[in-house]
Steps between C-alpha positions, in 0.01 A plus 500: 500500500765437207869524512462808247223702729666384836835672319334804388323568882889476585627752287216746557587487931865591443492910481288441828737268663759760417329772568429358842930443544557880474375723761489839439721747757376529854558825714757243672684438224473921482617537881774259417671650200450859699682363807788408221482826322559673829824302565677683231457806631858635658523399852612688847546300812385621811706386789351474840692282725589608862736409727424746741222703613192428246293790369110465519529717153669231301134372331440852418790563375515203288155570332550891480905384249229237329234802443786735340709228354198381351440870338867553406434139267720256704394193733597466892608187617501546891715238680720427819687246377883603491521215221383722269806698489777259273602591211239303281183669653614919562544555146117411446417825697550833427550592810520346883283737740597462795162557713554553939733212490722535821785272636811339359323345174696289181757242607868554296360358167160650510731857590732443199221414277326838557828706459559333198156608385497824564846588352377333162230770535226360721241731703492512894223730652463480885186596715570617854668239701653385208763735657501275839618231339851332368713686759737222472552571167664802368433499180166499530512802764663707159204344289187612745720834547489515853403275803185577726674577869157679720186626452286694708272397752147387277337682193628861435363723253784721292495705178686304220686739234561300214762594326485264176343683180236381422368521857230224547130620406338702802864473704490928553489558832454133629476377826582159600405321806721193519825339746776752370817332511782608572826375329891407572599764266445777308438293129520867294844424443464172349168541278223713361265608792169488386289654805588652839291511825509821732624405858356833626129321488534195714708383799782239495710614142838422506637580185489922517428743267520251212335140553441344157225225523524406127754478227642253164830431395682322214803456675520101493388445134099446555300757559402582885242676678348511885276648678478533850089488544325261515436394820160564591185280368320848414753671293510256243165686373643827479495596132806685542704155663328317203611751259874474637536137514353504140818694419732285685359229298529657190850618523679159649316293244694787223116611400596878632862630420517685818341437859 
């Protein structure tokens, strides 16, 4: 073959060669930018660490906060890691649920770092044992509202009255079968109850006449909101649970003006 025809073979291979060099997408490269896309979406942390006695709901729990957060538009991160709370990583959240974590949590830095962030406006929601924990730590007993000090023996069942408008969907007349704490003080003073449980229909109520289970504050700059439930595996598919942690949600992460 001649220099001249072995030169035009050449040139007429190239778009080939290049076509060859550039793949077209894969549903990898799809997955991939999808994962990324997600990222951006605002962010909660779900806390979970215990130092104390360790709730068999905690998995549930987590994946029932993903499940709403996930409907409300934001992203969980669940963790244990008390590393996470400096002053560089809390203001990537929207809000710190704290999620059955029990015990003396957050060393003096970790403490002052979360302080700080909810005073610049940061959201703390807390899930049951959330009030057993930080009793060494007074500001966060005026953050959670008011610390867990009994609860009855086992699962009681008691009519809750909720008493924030709107009411969660289908909560008329609800029933709850859960461990019904009860609480070092009377919190009405001190924040917005949200629902009450009646005394009269199980044994072991401490609190009288009145016995607030949930309730939200602004008090310390952030938004704040707890609920006593959520100890029990099985009431974490009660619509009406579901329905009021959707709320609590909504309100500390400043989607809902009120709680």
């Amino acid at each position: 073959m001649s220099s001249i025809r072995r030169l035009a073979a050449m040139l007429l291979a190239l778009p080939l060669i290049a076509g060859c060099a550039m793949p077209a997408p894969t549903p990898a490269n799809v997955n991939v930018n999808a994962e990324h896309a997600e990222t951006q979406a605002p962010r909660i942390l779900v806390f979970t660490q215990t130092l104390g006695f360790r709730h068999d709901s905690i998995p549930v729990a987590v994946d029932t906060l993903r499940t709403l957060a996930d409907d409300a538009g934001f992203a969980v991160v669940h963790g244990e890691d008390p590393a996470l709370f400096d002053d560089a990583t809390l203001p990537g959240f929207r809000a710190v649920v704290f999620a059955n974590t029990t015990g003396n949590l957050l060393d003096a830095a970790q403490r002052d770092a979360f302080e700080r962030y909810v005073r610049n406006g940061g959201g703390f929601m807390g899930v049951h044992s959330a009030s057993d924990t930080g009793h060494d730590w007074p500001w966060y007993g005026e953050l959670v509202g008011a610390w867990f000090d009994s609860h009855p023996p086992g699962l009681q069942t008691s009519p809750v009255r909720f008493e924030s408008r709107p009411a969660p969907e289908g909560s008329d007349g609800w029933h709850v079968t859960d461990e019904l704490y009860n609480f070092r003080r009377n919190p009405r003073p001190h924040v917005d109850v949200l629902a009450t449980v009646d005394e009269r229909a199980y044994e072991g109520g401490a609190m009288g006449d009145d016995h607030p289970i949930a309730w939200c504050h602004a008090r310390l700059g952030g938004r704040a909101w707890y609920t006593g439930l959520g100890h029990d595996i099985a009431v974490y598919a009660d619509p009406v649970l579901r329905a009021h942690l959707l709320q609590g949600i909504r309100y500390t992460t400043g989607m809902r003006d009120h709680c």
